[in-house]
LUMDRENMAR-854233 format. One record per atom (N, C-alpha, C, O): residue number from 1; residue in three letters; atom name; x, y, z. Coordinates in Angstrom, 3 decimals. Example, Ala and Ser with C-alpha at 12.3 -4.5 7.8 and 13.67 -1.06 7.14 Angstrom:
2
+-----+-----+----+----------+----------+----------+
:   k :   r :  a :       c1 :       c2 :       c3 :
+-----+-----+----+----------+----------+----------+
:   1 : ALA :  N :   13.190 :   -5.690 :    7.800 :
:   1 : ALA : CA :   12.300 :   -4.500 :    7.800 :
:   1 : ALA :  C :   13.200 :   -3.300 :    7.800 :
:   1 : ALA :  O :   14.236 :   -3.319 :    8.465 :
:   2 : SER :  N :   12.850 :   -2.250 :    7.080 :
:   2 : SER : CA :   13.670 :   -1.060 :    7.140 :
:   2 : SER :  C :   12.900 :    0.030 :    7.870 :
:   2 : SER :  O :   13.409 :    1.138 :    8.039 :
+-----+-----+----+----------+----------+----------+
This chain:
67
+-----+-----+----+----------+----------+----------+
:   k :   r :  a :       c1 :       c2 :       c3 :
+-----+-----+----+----------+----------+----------+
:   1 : UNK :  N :  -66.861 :  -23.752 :   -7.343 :
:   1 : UNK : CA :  -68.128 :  -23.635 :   -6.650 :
:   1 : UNK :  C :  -67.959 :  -22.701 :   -5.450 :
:   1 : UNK :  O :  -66.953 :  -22.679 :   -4.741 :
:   2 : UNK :  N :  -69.051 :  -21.926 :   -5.291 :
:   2 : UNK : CA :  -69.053 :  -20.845 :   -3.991 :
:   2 : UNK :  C :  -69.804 :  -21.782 :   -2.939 :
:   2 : UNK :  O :  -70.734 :  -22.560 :   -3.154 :
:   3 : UNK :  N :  -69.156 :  -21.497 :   -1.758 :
:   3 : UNK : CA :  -69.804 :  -21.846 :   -0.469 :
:   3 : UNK :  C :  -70.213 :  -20.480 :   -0.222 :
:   3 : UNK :  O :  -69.842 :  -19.367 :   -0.594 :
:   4 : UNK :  N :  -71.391 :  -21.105 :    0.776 :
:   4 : UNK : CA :  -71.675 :  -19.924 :    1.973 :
:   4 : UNK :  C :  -71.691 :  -20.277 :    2.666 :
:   4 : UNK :  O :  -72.414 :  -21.134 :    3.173 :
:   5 : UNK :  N :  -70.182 :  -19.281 :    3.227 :
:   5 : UNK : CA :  -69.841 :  -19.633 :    4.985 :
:   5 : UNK :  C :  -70.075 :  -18.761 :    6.247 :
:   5 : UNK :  O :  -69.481 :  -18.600 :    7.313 :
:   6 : UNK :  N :  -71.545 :  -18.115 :    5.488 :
:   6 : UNK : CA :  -71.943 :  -17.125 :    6.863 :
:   6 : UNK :  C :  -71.697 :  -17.437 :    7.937 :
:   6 : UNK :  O :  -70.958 :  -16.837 :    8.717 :
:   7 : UNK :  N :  -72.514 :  -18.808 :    8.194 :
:   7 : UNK : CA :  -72.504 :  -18.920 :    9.558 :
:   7 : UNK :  C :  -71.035 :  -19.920 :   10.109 :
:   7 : UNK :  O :  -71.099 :  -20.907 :   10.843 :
:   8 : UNK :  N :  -69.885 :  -19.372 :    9.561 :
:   8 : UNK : CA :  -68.693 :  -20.410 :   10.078 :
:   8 : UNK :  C :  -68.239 :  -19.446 :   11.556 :
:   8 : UNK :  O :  -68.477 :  -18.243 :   11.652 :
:   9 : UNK :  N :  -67.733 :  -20.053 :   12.345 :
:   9 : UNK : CA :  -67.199 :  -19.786 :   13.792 :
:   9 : UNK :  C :  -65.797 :  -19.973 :   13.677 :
:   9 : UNK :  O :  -65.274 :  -20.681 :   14.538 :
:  10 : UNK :  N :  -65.074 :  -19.480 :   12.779 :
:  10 : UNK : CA :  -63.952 :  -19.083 :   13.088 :
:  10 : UNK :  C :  -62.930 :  -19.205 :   14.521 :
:  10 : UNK :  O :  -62.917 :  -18.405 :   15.457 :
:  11 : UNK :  N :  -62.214 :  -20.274 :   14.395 :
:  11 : UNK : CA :  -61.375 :  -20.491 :   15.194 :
:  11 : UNK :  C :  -59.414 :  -20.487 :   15.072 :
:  11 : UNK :  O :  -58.929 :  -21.410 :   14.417 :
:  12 : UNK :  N :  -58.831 :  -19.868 :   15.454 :
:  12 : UNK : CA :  -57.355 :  -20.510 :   15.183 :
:  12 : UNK :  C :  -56.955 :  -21.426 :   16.253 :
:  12 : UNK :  O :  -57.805 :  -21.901 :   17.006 :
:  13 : UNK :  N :  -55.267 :  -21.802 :   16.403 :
:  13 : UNK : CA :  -54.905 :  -22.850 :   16.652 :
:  13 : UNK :  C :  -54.524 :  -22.131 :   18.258 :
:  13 : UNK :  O :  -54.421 :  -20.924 :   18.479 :
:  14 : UNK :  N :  -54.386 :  -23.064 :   19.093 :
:  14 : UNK : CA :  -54.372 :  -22.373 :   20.489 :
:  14 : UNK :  C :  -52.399 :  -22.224 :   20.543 :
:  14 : UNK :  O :  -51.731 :  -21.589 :   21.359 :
:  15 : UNK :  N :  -51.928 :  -23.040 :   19.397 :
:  15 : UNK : CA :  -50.526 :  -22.849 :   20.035 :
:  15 : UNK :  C :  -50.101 :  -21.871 :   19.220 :
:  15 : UNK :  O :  -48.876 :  -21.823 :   19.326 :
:  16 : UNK :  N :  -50.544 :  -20.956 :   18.354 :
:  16 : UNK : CA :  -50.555 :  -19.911 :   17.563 :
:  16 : UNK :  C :  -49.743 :  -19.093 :   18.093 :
:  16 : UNK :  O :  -49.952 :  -19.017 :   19.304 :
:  17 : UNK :  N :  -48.612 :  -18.213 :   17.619 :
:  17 : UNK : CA :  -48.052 :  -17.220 :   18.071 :
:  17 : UNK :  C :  -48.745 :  -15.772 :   17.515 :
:  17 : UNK :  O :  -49.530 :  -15.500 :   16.607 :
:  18 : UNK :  N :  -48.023 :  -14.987 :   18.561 :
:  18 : UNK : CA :  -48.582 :  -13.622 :   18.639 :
:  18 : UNK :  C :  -48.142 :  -12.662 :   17.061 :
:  18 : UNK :  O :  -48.421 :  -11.468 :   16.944 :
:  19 : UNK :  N :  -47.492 :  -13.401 :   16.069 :
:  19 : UNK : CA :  -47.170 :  -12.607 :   15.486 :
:  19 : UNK :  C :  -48.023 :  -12.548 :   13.865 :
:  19 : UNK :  O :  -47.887 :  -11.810 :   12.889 :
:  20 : UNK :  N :  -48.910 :  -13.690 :   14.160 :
:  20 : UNK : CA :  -50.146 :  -13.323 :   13.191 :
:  20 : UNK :  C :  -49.812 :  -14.795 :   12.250 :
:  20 : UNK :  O :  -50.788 :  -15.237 :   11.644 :
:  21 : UNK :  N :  -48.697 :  -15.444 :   12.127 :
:  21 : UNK : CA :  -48.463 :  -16.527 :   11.371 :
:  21 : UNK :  C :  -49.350 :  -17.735 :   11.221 :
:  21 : UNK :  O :  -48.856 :  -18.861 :   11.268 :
:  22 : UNK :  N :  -50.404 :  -17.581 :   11.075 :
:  22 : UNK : CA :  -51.694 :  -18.792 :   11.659 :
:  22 : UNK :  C :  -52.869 :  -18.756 :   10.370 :
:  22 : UNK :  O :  -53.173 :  -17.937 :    9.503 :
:  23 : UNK :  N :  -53.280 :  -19.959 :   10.724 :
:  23 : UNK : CA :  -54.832 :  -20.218 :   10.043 :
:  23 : UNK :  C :  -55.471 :  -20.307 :   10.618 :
:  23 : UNK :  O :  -55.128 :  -20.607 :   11.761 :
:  24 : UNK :  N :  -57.060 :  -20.112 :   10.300 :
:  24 : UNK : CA :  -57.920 :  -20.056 :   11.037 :
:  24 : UNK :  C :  -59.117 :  -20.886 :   10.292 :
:  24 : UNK :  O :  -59.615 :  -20.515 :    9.229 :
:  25 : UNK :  N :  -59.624 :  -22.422 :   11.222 :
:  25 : UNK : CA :  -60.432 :  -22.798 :   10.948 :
:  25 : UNK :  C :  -61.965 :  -22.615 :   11.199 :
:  25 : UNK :  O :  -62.401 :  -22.093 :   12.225 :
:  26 : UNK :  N :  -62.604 :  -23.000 :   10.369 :
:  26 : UNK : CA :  -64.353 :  -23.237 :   11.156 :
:  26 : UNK :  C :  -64.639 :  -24.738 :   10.798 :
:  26 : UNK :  O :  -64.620 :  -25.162 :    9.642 :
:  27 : UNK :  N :  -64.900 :  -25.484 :   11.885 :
:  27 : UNK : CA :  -65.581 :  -26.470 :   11.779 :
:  27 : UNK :  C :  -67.381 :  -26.964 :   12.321 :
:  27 : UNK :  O :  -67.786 :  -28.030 :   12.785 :
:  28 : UNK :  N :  -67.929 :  -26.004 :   12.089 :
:  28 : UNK : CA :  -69.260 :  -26.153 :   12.527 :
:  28 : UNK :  C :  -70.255 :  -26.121 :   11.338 :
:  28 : UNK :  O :  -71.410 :  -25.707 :   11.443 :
:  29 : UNK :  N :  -69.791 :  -26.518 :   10.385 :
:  29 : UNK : CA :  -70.333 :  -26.213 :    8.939 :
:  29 : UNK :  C :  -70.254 :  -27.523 :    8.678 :
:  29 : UNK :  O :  -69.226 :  -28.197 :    8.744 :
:  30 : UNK :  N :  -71.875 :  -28.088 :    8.231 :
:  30 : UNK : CA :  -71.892 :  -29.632 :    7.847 :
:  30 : UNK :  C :  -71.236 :  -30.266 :    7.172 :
:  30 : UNK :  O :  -70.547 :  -31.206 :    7.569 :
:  31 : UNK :  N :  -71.353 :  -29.726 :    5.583 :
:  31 : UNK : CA :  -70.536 :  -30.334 :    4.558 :
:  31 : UNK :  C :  -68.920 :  -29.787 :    3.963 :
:  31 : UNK :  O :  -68.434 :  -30.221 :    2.919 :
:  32 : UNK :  N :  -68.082 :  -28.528 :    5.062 :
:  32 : UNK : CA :  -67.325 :  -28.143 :    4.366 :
:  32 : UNK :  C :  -66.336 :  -27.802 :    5.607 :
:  32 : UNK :  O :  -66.847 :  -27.710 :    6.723 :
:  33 : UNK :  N :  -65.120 :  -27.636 :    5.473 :
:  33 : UNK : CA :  -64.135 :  -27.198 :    6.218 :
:  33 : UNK :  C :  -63.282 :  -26.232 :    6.153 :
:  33 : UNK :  O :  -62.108 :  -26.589 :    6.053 :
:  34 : UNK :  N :  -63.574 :  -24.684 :    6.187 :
:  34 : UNK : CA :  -62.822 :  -24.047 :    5.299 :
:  34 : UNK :  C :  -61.875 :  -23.748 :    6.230 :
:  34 : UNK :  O :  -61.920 :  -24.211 :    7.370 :
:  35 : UNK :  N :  -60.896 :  -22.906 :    5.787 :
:  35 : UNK : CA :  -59.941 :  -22.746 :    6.427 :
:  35 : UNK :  C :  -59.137 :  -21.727 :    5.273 :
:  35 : UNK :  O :  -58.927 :  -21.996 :    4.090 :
:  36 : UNK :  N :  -58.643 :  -20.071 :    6.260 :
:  36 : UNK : CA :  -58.263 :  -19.116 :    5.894 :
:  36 : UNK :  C :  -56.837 :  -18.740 :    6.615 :
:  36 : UNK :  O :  -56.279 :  -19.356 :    7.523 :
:  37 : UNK :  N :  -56.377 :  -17.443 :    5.881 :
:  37 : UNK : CA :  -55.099 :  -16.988 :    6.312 :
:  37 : UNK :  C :  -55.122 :  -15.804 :    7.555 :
:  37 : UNK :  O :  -55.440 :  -14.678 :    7.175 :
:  38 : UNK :  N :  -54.908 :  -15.921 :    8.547 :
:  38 : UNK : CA :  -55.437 :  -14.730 :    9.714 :
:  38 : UNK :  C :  -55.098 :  -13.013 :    9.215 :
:  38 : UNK :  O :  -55.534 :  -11.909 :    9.541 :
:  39 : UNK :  N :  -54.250 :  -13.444 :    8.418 :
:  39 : UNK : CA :  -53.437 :  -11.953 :    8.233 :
:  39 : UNK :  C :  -54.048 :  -11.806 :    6.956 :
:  39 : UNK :  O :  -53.534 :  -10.807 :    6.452 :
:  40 : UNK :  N :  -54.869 :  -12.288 :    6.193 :
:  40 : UNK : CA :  -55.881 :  -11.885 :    4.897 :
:  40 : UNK :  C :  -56.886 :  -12.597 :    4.953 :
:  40 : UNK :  O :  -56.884 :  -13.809 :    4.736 :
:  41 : UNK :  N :  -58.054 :  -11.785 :    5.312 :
:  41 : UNK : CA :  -59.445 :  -13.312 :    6.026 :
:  41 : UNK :  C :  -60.043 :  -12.808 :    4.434 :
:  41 : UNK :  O :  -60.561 :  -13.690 :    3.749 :
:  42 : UNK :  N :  -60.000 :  -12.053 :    4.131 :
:  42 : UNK : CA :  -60.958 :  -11.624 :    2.661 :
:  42 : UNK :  C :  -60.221 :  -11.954 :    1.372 :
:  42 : UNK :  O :  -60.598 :  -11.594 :    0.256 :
:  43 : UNK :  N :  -58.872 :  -12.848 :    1.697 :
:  43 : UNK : CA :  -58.171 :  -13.177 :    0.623 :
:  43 : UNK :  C :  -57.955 :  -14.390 :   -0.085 :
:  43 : UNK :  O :  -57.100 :  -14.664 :   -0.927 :
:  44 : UNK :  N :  -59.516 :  -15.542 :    0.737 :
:  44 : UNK : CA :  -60.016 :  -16.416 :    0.101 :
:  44 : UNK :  C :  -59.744 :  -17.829 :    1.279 :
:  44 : UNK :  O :  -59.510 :  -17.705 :    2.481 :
:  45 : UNK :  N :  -59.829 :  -18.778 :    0.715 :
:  45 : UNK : CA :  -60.435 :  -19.726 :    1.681 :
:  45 : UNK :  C :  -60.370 :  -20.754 :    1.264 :
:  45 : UNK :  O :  -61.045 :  -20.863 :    0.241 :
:  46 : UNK :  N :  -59.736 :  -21.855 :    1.625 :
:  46 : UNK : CA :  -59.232 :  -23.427 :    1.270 :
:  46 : UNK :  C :  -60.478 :  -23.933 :    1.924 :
:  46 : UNK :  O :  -60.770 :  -23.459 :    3.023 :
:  47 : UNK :  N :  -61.579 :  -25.230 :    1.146 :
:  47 : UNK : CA :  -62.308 :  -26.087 :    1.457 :
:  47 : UNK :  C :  -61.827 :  -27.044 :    1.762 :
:  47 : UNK :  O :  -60.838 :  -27.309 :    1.079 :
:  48 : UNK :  N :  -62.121 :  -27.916 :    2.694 :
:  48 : UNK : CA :  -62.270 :  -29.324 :    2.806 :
:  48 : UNK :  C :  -63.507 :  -29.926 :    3.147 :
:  48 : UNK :  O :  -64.389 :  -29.348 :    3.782 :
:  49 : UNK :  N :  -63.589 :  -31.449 :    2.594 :
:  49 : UNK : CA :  -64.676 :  -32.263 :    3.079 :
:  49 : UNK :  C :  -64.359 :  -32.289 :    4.679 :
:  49 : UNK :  O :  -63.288 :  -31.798 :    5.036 :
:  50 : UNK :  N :  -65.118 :  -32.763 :    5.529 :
:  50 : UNK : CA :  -64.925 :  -33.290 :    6.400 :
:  50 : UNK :  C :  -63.951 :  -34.488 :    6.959 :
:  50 : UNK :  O :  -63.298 :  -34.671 :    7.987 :
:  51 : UNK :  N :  -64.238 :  -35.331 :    5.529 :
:  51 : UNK : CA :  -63.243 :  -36.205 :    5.751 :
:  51 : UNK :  C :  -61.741 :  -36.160 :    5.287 :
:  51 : UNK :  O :  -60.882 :  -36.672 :    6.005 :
:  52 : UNK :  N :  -61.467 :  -35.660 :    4.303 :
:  52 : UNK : CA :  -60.201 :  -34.935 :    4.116 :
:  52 : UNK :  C :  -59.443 :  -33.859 :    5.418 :
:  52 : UNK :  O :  -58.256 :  -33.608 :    5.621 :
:  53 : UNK :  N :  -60.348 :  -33.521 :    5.942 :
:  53 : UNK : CA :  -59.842 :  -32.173 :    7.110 :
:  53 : UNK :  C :  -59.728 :  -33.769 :    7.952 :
:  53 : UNK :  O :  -58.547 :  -34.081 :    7.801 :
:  54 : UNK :  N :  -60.235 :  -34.585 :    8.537 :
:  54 : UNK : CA :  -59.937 :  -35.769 :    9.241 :
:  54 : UNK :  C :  -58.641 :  -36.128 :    9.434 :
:  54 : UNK :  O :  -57.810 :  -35.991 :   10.332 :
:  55 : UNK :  N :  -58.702 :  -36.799 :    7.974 :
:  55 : UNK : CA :  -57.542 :  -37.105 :    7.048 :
:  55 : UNK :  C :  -55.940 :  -36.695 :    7.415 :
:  55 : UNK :  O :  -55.057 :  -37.349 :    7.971 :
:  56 : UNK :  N :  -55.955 :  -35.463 :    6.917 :
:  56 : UNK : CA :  -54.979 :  -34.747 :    7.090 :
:  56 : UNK :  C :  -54.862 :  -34.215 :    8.627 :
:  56 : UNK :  O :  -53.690 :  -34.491 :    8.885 :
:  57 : UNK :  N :  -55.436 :  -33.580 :    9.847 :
:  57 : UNK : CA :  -55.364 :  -34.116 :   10.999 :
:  57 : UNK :  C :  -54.493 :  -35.228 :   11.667 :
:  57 : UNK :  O :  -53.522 :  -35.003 :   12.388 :
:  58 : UNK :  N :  -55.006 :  -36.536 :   11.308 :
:  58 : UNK : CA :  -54.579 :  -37.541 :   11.925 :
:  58 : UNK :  C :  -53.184 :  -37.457 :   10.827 :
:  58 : UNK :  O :  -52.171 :  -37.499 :   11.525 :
:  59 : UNK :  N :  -52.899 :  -37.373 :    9.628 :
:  59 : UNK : CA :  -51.643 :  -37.364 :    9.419 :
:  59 : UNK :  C :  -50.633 :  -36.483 :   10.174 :
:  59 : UNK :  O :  -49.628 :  -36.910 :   10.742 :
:  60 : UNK :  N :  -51.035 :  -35.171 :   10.106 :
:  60 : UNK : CA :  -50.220 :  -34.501 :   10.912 :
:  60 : UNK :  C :  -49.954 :  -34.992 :   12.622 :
:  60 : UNK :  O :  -48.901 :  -34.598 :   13.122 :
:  61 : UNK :  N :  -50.605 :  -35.574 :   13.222 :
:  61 : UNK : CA :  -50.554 :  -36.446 :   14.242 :
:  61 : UNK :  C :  -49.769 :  -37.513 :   14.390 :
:  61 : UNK :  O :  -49.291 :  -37.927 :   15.445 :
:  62 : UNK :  N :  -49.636 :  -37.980 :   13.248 :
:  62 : UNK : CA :  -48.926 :  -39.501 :   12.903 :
:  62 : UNK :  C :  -47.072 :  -38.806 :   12.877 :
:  62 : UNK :  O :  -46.119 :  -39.508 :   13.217 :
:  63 : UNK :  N :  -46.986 :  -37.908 :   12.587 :
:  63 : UNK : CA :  -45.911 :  -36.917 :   11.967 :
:  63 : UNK :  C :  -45.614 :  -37.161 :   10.410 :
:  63 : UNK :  O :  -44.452 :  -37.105 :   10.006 :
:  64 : UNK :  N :  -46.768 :  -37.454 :    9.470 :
:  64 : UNK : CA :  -46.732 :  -37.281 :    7.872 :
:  64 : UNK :  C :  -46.028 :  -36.328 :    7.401 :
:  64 : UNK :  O :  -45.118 :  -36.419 :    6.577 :
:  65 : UNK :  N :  -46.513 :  -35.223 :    8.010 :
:  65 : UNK : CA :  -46.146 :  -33.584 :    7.347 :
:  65 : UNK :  C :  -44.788 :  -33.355 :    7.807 :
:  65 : UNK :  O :  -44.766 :  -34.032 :    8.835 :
:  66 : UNK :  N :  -43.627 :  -32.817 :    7.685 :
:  66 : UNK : CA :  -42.738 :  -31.898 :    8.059 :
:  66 : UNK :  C :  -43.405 :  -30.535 :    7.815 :
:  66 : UNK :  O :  -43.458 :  -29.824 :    6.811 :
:  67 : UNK :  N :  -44.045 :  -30.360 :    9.438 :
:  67 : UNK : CA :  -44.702 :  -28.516 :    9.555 :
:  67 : UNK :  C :  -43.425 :  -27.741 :   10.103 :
:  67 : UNK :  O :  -43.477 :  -26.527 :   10.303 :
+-----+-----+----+----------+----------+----------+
């Protein structure tokens, strides 16, 4: 399924380094969470629900992930 994410506000992570290694979220989009690669923004785009982007958040918080 295609989204349209015209109106997403694009944000990355504030502890992001200068050397481009980052994602970049939008969360101002009701039903979807996308989230792209900074160094290829036209090279497609991971969805999440809202609650999955939650989800995974608070796991990475918990320390779930080895990032």
């Amino acid at each position: 399924m295609t989204r349209d994410l015209d109106g997403a506000r694009w944000r990355k992570a504030s502890r992001s380094g200068q050397t481009g290694n980052c994602v970049e979220v939008a969360t101002n989009l009701p039903d979807v969470v996308p989230v792209r690669d900074t160094k290829d923004r036209e090279g497609g785009t991971l969805t999440f629900t809202p609650d999955a982007w939650r989800d995974f958040l608070a796991g990475v918080k918990d320390g779930e992930f080895d990032l």
